[in-house]
C-alpha positions in Angstrom: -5.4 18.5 -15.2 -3.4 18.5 -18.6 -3.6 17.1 -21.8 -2.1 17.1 -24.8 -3.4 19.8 -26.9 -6.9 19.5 -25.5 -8.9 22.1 -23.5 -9.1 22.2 -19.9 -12.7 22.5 -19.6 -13.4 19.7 -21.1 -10.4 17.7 -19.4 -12.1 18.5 -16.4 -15.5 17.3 -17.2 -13.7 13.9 -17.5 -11.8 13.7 -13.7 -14.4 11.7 -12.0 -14.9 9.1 -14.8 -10.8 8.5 -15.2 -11.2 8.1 -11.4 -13.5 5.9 -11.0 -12.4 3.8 -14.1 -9.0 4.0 -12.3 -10.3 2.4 -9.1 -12.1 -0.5 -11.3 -9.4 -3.1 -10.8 -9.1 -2.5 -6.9 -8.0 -0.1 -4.8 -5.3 2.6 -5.0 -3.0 5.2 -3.6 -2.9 8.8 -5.3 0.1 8.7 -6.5 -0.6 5.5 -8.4 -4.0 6.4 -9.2 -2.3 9.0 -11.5 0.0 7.1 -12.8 -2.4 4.6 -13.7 -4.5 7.1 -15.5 -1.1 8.2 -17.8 -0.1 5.1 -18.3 -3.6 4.0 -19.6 -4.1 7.5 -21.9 -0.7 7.1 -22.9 0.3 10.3 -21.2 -2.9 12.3 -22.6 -4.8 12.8 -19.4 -1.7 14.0 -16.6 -2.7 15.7 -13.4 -1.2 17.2 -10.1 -1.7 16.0 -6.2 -3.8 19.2 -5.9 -6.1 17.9 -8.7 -6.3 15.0 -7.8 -7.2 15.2 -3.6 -9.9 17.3 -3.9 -11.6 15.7 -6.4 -10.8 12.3 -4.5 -12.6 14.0 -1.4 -15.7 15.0 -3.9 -16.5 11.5 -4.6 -15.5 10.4 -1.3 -18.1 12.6 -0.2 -20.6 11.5 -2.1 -20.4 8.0 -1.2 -18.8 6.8 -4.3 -15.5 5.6 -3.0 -14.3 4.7 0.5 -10.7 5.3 2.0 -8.7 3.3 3.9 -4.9 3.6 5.2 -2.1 0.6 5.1 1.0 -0.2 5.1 2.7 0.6 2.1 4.2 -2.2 0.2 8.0 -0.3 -0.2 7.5 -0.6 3.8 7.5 3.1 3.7 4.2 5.2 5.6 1.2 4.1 5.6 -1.1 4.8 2.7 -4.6 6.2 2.1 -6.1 3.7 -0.5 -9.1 4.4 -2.4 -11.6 1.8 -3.6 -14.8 2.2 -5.7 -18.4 1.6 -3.4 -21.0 0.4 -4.8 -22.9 3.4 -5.0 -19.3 3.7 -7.4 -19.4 1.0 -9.6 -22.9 1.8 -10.5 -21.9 5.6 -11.0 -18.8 4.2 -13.5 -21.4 2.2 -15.4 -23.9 5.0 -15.9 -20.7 7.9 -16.8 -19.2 5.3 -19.1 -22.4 4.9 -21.0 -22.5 8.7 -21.2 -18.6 8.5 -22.5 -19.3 5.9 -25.4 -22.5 7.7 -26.1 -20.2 11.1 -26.7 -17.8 9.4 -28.6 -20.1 7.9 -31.1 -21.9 11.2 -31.5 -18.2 12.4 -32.2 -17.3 9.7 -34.5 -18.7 10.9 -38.0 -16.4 14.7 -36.8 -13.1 13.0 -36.0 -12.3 11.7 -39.2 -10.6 8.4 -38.4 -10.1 7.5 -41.9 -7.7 9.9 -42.3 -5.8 9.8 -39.0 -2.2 7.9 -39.7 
């Protein structure tokens, strides 16, 4: 996973909560799973397929998000699409907390003030 100028430890402490938070609205293929995490970061949080699979498999595995394929929509393949369990939605409640909990402790370091 990439980011603009950020460091890729921490990016990847962050994959399973863009993830879930991706899946929030219903389910999703890969491909648009990342697409719908650029577009919602404005580009900040960008990933490949080999990112993104294994890590799909990880929560998939732990019971967090099922899989299902159908027919694509372009009337292409079928497609694997990933939607949240509820074992998932109350995991993307409790890591969200844990986000907005880092970012207040963040808040009095980043300055906003002074960002233009």
């Amino acid at each position: 996973m990439q980011g603009r100028s950020s460091d890729g430890n921490l990016l990847r402490g962050t994959l399973d909560f863009l993830l879930l938070a991706s899946l929030e609205d219903g389910p999703l293929y890969g491909l648009r799973i990342i697409q719908d995490v650029q577009e919602k970061t404005s580009g900040h949080f960008s990933f490949k397929e080999g990112t993104l699979y294994p890590a799909l498999h990880r929560l998939e595995g732990r019971g967090l998000i099922s899989a299902e394929m159908r027919p694509s929509e372009a009337g292409g393949p079928p497609r694997k699409y990933y939607e949240l369990t509820e074992g998932g939605k109350t995991e993307l409640a409790r890591q969200r907390e844990v986000q907005r909990a880092h970012a207040r402790a963040l808040a009095p370091f980043l300055n906003f003030w002074r960002l233009a």
